[in-house]
PyMOL Python script that loads the backbone (N, CA, C, O; Angstrom):
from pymol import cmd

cmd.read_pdbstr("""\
ATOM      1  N   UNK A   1       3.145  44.736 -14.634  1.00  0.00           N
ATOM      2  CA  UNK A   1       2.103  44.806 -15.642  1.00  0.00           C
ATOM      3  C   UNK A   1       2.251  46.135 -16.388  1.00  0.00           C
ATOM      4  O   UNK A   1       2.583  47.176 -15.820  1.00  0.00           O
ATOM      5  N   UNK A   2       2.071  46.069 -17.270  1.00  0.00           N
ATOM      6  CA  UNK A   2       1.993  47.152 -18.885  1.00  0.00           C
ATOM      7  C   UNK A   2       1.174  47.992 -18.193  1.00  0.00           C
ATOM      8  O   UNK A   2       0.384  47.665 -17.307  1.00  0.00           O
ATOM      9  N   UNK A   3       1.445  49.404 -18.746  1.00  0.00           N
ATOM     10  CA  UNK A   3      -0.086  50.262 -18.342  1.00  0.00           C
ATOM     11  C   UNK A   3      -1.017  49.969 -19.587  1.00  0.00           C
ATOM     12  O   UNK A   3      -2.172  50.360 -19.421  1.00  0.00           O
ATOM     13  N   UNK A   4      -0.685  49.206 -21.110  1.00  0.00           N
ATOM     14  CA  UNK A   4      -1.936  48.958 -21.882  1.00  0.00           C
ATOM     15  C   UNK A   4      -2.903  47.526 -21.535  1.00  0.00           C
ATOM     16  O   UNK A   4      -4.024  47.251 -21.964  1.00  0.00           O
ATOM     17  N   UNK A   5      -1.960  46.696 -20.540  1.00  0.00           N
ATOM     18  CA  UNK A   5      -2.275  45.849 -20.040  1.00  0.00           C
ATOM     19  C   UNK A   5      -3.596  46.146 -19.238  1.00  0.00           C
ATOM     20  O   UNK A   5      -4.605  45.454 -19.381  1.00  0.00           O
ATOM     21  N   UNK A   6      -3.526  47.160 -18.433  1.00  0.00           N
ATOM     22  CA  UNK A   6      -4.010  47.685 -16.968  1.00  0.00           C
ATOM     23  C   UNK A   6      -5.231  47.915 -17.596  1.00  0.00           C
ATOM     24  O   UNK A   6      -6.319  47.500 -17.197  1.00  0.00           O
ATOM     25  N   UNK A   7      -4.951  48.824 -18.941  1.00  0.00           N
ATOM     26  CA  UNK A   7      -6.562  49.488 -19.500  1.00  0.00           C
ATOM     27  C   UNK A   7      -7.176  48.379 -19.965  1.00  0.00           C
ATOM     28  O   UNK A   7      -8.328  48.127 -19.613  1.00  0.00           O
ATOM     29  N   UNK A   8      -6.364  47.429 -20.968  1.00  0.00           N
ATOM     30  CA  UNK A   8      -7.092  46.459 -21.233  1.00  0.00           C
ATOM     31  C   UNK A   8      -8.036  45.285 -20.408  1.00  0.00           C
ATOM     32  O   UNK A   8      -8.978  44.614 -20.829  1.00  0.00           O
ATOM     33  N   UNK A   9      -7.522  45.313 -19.336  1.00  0.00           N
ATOM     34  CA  UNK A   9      -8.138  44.582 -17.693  1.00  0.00           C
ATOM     35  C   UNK A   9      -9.255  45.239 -17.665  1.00  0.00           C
ATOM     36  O   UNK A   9     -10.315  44.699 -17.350  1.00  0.00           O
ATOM     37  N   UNK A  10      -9.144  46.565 -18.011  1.00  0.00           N
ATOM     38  CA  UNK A  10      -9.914  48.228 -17.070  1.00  0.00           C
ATOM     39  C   UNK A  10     -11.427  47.799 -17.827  1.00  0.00           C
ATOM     40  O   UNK A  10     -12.497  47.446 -17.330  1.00  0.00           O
ATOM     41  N   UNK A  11     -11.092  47.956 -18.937  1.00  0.00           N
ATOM     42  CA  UNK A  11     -12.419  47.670 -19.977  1.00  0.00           C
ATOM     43  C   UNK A  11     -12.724  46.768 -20.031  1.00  0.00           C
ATOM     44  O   UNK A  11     -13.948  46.809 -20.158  1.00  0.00           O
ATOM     45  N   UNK A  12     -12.272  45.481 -20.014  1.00  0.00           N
ATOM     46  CA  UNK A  12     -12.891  44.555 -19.854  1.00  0.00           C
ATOM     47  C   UNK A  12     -13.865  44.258 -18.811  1.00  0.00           C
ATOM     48  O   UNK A  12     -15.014  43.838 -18.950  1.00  0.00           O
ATOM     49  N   UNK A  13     -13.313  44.504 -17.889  1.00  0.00           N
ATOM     50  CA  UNK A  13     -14.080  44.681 -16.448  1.00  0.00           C
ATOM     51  C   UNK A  13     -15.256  45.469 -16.487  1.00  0.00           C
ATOM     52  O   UNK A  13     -16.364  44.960 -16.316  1.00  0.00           O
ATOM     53  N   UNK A  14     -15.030  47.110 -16.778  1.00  0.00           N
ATOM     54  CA  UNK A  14     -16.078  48.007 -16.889  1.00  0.00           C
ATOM     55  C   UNK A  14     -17.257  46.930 -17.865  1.00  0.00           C
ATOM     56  O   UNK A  14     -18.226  46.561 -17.202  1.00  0.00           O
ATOM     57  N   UNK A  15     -17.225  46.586 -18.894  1.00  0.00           N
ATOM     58  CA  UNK A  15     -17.665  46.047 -20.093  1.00  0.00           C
ATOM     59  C   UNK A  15     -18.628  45.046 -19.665  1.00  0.00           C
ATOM     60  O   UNK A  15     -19.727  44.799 -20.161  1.00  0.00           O
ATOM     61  N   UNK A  16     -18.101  44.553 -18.757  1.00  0.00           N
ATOM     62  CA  UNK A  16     -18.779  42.949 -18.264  1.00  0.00           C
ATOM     63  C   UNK A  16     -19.354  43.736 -16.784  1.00  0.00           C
ATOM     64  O   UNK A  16     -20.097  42.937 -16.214  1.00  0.00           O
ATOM     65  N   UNK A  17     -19.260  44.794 -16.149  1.00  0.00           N
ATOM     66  CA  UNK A  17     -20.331  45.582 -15.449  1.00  0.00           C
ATOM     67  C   UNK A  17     -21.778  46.047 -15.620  1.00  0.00           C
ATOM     68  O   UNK A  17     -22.866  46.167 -15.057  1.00  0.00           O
ATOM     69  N   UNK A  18     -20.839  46.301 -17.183  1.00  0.00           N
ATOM     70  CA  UNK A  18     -22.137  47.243 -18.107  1.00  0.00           C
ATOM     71  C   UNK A  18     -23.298  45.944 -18.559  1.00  0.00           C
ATOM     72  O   UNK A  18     -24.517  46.035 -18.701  1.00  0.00           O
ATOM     73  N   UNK A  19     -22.621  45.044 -18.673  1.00  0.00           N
ATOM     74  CA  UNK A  19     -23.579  43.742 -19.033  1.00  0.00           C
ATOM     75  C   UNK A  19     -24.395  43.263 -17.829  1.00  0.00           C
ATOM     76  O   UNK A  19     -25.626  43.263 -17.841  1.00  0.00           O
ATOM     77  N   UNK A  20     -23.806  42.937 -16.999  1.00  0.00           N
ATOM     78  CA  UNK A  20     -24.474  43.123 -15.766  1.00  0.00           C
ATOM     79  C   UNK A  20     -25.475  43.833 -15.175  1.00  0.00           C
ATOM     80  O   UNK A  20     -26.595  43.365 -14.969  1.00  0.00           O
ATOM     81  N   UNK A  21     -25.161  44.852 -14.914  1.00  0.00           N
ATOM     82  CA  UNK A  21     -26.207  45.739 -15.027  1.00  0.00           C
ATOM     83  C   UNK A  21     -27.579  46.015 -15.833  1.00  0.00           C
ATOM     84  O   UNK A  21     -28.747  46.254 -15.527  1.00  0.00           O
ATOM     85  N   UNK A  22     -26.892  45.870 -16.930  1.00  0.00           N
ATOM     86  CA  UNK A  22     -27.949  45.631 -18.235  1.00  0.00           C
ATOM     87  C   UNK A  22     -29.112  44.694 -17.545  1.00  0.00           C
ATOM     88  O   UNK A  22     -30.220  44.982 -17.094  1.00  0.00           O
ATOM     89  N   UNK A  23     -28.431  43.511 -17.646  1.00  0.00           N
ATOM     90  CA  UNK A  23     -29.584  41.638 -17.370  1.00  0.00           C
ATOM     91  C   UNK A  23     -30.349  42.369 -15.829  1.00  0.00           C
ATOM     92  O   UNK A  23     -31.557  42.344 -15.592  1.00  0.00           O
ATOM     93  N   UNK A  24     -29.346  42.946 -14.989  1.00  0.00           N
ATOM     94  CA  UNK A  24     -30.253  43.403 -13.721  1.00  0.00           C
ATOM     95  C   UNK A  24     -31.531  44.528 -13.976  1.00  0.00           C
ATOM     96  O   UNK A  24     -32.642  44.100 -13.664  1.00  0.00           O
ATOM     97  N   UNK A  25     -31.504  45.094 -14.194  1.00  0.00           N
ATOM     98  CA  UNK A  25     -32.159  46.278 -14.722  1.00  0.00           C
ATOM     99  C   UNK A  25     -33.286  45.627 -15.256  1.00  0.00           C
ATOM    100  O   UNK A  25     -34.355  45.907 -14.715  1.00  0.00           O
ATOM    101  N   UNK A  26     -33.311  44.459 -16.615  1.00  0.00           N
ATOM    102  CA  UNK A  26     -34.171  44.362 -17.169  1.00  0.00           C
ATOM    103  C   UNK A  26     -35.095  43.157 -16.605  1.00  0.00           C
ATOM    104  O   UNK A  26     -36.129  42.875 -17.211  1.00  0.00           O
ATOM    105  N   UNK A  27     -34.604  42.251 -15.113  1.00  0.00           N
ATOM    106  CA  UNK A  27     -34.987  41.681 -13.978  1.00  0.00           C
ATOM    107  C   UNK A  27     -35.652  41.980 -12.803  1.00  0.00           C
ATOM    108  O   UNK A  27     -36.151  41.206 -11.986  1.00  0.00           O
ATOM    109  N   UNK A  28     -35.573  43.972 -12.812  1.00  0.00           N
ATOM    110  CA  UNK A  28     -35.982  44.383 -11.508  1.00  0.00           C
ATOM    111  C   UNK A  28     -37.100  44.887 -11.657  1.00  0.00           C
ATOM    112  O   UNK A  28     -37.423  45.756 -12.467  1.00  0.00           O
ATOM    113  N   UNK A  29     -37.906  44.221 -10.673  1.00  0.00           N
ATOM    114  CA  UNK A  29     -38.985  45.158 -10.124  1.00  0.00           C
ATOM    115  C   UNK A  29     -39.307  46.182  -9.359  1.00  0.00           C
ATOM    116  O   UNK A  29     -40.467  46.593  -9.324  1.00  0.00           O
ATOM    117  N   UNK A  30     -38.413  46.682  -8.706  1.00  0.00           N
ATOM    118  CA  UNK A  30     -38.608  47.529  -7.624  1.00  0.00           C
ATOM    119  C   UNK A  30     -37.793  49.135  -8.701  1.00  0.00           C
ATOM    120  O   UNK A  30     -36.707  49.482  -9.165  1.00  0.00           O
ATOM    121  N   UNK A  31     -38.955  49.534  -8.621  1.00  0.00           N
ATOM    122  CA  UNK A  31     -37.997  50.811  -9.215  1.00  0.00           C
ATOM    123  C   UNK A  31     -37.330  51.633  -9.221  1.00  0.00           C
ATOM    124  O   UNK A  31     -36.838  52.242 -10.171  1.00  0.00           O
ATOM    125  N   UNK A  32     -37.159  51.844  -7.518  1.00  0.00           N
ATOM    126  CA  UNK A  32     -36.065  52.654  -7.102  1.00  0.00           C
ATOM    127  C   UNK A  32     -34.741  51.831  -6.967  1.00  0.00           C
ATOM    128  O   UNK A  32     -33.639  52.332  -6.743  1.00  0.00           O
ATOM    129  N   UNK A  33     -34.881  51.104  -7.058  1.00  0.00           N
ATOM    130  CA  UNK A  33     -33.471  49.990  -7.287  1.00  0.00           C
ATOM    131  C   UNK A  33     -33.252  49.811  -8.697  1.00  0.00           C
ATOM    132  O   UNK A  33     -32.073  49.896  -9.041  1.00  0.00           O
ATOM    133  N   UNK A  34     -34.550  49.463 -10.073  1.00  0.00           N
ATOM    134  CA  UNK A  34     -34.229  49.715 -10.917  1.00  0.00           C
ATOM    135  C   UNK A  34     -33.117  51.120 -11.508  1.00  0.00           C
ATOM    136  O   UNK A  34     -32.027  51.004 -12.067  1.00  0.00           O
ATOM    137  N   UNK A  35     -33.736  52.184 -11.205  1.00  0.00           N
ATOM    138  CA  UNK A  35     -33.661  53.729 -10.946  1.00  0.00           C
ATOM    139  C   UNK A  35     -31.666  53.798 -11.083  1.00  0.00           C
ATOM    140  O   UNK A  35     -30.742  54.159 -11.812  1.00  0.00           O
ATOM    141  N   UNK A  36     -32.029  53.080  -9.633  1.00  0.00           N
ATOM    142  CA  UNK A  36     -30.328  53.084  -8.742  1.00  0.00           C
ATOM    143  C   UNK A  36     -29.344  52.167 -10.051  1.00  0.00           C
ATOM    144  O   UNK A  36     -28.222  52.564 -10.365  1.00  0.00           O
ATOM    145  N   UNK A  37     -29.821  51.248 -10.531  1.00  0.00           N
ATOM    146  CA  UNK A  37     -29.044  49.951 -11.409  1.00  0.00           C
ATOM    147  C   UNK A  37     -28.733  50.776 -12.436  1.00  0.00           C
ATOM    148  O   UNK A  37     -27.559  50.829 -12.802  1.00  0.00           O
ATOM    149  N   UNK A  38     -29.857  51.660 -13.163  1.00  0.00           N
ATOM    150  CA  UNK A  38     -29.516  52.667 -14.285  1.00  0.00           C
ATOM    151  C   UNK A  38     -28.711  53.648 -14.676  1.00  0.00           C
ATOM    152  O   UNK A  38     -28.306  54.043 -15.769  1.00  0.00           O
ATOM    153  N   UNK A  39     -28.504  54.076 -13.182  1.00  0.00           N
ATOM    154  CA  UNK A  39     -27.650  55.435 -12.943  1.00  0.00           C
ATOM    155  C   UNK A  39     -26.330  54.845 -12.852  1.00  0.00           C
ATOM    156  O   UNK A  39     -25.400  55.650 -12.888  1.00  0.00           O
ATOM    157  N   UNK A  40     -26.013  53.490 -12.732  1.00  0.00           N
ATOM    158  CA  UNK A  40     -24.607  52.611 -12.079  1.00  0.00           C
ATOM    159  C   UNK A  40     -24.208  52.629 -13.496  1.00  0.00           C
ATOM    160  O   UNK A  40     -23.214  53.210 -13.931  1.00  0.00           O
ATOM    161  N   UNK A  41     -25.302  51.752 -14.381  1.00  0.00           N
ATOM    162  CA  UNK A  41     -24.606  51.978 -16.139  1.00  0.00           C
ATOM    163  C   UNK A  41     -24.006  52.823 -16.223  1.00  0.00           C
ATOM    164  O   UNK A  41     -22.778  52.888 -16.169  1.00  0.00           O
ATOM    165  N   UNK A  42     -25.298  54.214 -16.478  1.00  0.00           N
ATOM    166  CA  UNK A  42     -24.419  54.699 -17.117  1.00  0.00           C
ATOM    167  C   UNK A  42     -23.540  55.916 -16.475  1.00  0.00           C
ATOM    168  O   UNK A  42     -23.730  57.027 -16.972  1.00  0.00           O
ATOM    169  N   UNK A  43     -22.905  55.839 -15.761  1.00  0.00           N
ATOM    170  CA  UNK A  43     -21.631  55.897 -15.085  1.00  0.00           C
ATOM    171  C   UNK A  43     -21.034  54.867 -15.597  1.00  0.00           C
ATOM    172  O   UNK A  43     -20.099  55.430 -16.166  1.00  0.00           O
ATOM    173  N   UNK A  44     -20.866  53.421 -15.864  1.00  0.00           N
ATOM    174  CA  UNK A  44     -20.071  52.787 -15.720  1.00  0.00           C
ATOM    175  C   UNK A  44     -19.514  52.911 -17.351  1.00  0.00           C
ATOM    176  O   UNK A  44     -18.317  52.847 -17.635  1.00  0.00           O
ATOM    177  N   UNK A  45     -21.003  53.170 -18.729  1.00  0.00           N
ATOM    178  CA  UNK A  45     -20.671  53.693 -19.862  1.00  0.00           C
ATOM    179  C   UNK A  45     -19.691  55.208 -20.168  1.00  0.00           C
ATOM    180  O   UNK A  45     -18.917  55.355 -21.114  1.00  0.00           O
ATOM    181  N   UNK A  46     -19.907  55.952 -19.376  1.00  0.00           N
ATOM    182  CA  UNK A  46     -19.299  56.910 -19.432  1.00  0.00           C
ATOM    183  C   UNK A  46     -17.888  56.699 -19.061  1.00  0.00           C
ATOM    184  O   UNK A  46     -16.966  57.166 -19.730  1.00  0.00           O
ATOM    185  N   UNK A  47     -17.664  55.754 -17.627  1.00  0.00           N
ATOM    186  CA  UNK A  47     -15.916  56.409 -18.224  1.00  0.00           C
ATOM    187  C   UNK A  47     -15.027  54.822 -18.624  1.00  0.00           C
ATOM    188  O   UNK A  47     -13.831  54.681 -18.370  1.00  0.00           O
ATOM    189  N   UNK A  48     -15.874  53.746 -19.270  1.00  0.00           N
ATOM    190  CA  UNK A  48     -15.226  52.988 -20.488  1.00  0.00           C
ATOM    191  C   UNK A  48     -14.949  53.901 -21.650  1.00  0.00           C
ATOM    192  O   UNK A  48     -14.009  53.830 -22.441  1.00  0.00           O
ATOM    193  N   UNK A  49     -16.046  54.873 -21.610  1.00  0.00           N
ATOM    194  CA  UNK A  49     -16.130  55.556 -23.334  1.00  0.00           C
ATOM    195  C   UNK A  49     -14.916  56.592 -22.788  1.00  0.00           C
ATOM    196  O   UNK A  49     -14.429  57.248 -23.709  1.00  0.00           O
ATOM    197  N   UNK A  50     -14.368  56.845 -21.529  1.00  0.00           N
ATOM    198  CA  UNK A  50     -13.275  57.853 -21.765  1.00  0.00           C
ATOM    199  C   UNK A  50     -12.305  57.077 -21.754  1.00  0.00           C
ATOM    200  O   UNK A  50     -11.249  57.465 -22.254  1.00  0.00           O
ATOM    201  N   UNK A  51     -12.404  55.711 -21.154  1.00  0.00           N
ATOM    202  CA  UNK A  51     -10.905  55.178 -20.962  1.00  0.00           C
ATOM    203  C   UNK A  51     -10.929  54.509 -22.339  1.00  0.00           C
ATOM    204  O   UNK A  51      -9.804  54.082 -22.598  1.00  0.00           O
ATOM    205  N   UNK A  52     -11.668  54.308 -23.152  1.00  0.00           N
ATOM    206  CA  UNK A  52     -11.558  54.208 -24.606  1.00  0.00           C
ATOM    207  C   UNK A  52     -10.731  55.085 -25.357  1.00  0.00           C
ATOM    208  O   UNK A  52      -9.701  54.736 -25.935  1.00  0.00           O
ATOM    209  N   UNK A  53     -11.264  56.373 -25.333  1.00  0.00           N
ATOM    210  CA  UNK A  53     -10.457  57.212 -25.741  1.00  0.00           C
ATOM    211  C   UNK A  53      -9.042  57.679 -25.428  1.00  0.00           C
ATOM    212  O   UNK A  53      -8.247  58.236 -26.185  1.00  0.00           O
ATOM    213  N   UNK A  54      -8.952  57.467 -24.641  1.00  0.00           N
ATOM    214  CA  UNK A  54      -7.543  57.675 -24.104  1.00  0.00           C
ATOM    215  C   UNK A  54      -6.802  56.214 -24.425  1.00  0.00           C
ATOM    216  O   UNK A  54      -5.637  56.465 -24.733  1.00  0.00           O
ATOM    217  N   UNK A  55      -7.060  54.759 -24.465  1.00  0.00           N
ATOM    218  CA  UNK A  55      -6.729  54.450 -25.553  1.00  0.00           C
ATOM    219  C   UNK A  55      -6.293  53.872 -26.820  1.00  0.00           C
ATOM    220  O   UNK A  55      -5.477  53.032 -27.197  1.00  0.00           O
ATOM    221  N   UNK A  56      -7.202  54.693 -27.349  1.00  0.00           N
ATOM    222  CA  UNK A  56      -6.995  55.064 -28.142  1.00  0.00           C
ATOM    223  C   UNK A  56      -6.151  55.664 -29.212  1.00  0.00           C
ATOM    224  O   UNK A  56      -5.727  55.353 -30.325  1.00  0.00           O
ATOM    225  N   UNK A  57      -6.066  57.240 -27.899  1.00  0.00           N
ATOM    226  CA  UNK A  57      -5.320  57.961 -28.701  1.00  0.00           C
ATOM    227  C   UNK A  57      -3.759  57.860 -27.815  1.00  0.00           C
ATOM    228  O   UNK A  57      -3.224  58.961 -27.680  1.00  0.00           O
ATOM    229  N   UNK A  58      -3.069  56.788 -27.271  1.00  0.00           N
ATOM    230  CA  UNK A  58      -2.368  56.109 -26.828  1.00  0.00           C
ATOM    231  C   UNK A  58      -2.005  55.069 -27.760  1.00  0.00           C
ATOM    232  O   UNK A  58      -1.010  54.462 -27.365  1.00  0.00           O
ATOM    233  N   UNK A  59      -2.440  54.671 -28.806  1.00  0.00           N
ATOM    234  CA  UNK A  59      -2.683  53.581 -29.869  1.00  0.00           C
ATOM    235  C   UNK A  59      -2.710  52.186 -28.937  1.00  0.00           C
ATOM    236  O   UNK A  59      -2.697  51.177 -29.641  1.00  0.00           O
ATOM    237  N   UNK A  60      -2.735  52.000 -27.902  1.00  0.00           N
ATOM    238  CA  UNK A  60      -3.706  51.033 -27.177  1.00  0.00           C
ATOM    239  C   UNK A  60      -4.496  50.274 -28.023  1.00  0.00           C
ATOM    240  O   UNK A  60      -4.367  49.052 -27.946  1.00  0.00           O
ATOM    241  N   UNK A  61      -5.376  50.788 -28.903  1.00  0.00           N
ATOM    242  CA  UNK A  61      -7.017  50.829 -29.676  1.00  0.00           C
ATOM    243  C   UNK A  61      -7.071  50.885 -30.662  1.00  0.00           C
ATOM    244  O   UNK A  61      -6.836  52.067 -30.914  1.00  0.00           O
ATOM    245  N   UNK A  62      -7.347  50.047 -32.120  1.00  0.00           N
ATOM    246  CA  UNK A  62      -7.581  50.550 -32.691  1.00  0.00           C
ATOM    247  C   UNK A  62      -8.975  49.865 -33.721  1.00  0.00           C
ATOM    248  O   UNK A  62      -9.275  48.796 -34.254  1.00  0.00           O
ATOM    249  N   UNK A  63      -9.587  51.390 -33.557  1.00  0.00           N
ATOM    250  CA  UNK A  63     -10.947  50.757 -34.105  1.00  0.00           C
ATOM    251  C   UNK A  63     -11.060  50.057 -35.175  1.00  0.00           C
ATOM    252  O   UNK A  63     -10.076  50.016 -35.913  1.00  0.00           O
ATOM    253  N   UNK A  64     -12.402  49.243 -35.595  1.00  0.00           N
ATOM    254  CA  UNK A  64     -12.458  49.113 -37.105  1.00  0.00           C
ATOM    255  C   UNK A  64     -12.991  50.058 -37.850  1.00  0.00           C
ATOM    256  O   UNK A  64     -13.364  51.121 -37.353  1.00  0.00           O
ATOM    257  N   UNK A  65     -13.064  49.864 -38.771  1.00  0.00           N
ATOM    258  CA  UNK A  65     -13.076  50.785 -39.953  1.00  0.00           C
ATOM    259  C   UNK A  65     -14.353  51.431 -39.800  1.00  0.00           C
ATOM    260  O   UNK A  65     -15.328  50.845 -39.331  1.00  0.00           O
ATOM    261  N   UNK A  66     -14.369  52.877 -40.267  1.00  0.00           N
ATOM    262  CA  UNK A  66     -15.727  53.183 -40.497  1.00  0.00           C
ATOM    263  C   UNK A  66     -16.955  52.654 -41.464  1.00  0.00           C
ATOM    264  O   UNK A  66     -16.960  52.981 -42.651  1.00  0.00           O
ATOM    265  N   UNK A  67     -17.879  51.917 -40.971  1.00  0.00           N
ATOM    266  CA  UNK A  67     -18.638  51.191 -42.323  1.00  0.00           C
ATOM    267  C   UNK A  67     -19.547  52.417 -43.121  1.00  0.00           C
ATOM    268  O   UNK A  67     -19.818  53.501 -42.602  1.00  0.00           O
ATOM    269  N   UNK A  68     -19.961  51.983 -44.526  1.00  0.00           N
ATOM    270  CA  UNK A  68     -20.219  52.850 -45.090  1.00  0.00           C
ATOM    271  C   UNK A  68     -21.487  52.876 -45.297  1.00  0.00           C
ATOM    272  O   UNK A  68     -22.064  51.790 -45.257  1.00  0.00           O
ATOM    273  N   UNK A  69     -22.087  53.803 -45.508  1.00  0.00           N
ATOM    274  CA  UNK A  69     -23.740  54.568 -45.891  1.00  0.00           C
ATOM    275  C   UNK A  69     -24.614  52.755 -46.507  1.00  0.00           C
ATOM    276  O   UNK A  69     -25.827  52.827 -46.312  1.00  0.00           O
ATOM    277  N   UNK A  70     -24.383  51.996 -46.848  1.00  0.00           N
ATOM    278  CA  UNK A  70     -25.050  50.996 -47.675  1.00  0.00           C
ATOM    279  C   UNK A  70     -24.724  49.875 -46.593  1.00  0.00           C
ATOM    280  O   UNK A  70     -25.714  49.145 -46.571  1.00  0.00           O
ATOM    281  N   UNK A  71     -23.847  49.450 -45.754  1.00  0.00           N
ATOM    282  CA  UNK A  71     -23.612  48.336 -44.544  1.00  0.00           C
ATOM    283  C   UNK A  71     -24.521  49.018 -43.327  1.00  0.00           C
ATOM    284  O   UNK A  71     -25.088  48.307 -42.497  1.00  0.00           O
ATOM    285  N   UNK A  72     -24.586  50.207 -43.312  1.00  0.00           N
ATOM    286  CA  UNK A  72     -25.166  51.245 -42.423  1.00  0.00           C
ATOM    287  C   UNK A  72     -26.964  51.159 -42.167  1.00  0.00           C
ATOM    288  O   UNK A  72     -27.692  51.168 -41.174  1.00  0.00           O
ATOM    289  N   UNK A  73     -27.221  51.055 -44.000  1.00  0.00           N
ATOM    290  CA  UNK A  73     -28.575  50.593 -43.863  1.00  0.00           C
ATOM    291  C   UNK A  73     -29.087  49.608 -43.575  1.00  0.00           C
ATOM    292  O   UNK A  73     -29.979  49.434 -42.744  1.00  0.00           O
ATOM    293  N   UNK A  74     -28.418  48.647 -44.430  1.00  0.00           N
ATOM    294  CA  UNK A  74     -29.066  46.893 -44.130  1.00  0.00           C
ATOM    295  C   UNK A  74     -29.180  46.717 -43.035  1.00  0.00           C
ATOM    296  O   UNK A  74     -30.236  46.201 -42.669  1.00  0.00           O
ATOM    297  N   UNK A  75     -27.968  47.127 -41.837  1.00  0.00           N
ATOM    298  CA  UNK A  75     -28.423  46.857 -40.418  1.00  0.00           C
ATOM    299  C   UNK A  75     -29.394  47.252 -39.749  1.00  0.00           C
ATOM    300  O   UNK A  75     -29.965  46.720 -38.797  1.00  0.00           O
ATOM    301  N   UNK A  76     -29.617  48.433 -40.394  1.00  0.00           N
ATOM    302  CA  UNK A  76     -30.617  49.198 -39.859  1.00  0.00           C
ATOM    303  C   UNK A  76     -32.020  48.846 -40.284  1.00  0.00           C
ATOM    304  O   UNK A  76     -32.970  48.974 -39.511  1.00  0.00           O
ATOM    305  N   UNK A  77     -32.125  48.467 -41.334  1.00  0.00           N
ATOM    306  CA  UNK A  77     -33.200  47.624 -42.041  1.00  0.00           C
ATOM    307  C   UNK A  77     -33.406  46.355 -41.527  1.00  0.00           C
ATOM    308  O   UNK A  77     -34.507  45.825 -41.377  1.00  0.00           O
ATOM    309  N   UNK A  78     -32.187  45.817 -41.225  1.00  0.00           N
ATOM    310  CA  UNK A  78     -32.532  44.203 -40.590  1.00  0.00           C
ATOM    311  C   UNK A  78     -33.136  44.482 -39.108  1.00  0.00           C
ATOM    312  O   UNK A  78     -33.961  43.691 -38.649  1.00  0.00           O
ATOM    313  N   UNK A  79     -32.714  45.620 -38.361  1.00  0.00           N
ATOM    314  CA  UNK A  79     -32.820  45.516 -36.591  1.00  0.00           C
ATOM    315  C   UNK A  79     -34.651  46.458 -37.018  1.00  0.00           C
ATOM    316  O   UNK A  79     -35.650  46.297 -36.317  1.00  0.00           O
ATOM    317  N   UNK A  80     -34.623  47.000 -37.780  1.00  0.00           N
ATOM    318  CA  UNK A  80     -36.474  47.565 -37.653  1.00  0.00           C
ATOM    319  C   UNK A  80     -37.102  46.871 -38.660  1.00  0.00           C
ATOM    320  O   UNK A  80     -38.067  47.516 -39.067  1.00  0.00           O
ATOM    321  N   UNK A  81     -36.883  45.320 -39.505  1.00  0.00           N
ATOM    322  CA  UNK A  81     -37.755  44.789 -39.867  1.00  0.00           C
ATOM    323  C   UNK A  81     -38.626  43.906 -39.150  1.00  0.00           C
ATOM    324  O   UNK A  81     -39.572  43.345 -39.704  1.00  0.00           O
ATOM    325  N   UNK A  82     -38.346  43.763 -37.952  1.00  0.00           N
ATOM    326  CA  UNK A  82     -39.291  43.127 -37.167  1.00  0.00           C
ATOM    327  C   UNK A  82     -38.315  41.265 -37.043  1.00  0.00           C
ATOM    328  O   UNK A  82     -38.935  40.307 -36.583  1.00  0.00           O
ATOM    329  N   UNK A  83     -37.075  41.135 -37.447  1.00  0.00           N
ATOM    330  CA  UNK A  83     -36.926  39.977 -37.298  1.00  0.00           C
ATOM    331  C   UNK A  83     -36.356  39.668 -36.225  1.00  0.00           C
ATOM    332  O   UNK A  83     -36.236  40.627 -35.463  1.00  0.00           O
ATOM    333  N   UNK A  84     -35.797  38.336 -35.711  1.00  0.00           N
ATOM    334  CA  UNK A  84     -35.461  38.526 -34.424  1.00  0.00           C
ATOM    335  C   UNK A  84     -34.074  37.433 -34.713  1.00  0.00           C
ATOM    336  O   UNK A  84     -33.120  37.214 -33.967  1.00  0.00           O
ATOM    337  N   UNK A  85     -34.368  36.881 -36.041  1.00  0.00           N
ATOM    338  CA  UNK A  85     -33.021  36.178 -35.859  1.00  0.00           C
ATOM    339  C   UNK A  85     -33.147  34.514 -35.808  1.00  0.00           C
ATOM    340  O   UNK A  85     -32.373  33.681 -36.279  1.00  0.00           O
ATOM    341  N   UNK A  86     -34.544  34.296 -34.981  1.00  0.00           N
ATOM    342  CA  UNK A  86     -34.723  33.299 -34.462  1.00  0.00           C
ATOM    343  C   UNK A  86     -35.490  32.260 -34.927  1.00  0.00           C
ATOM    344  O   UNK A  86     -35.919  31.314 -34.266  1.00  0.00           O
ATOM    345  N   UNK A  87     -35.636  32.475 -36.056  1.00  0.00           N
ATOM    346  CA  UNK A  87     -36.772  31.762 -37.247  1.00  0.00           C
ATOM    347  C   UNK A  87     -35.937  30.521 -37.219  1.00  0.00           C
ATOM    348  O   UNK A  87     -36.246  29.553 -37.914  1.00  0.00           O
TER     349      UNK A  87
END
""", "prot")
cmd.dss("prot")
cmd.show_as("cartoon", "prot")
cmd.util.cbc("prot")
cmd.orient("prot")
């Protein structure tokens, strides 16, 4: 196996943790287990976002484009107008 192979496995995995975690978290009642589920994220965000970067700058990665000041708003306008999508 490739080592871009390996990362690409790596993140995927981390990725579908982080989702996990997520649905648990927002399921739990007990809050020191909540607490515990939170701290697992984000650890598990932190080193996708390094094995991102690395890569990255490996060209592994490559992002999309930076969107600009006017795609930037509408989203931002659509996610705090109160809609949900679901009309």
């Amino acid at each position: 196996m490739q080592e871009k192979e390996m990362v690409d496995d790596i993140l995927s995995g981390t990725k579908a943790s982080i989702d996990y975690y997520s649905r648990a978290i927002t399921e739990c009642a007990n809050q020191q287990l909540r607490s515990t589920l939170q701290q697992l994220r984000n650890e598990a965000e932190q080193f996708q976002y390094q094995l991102f970067q690395i890569a990255e700058q490996k060209g592994y990665y490559k992002p999309a484009p930076t969107a600009d000041q006017q795609s930037i708003q509408e989203v931002k306008s659509g996610l705090s107008g109160g809609s949900t999508g679901m009309e």
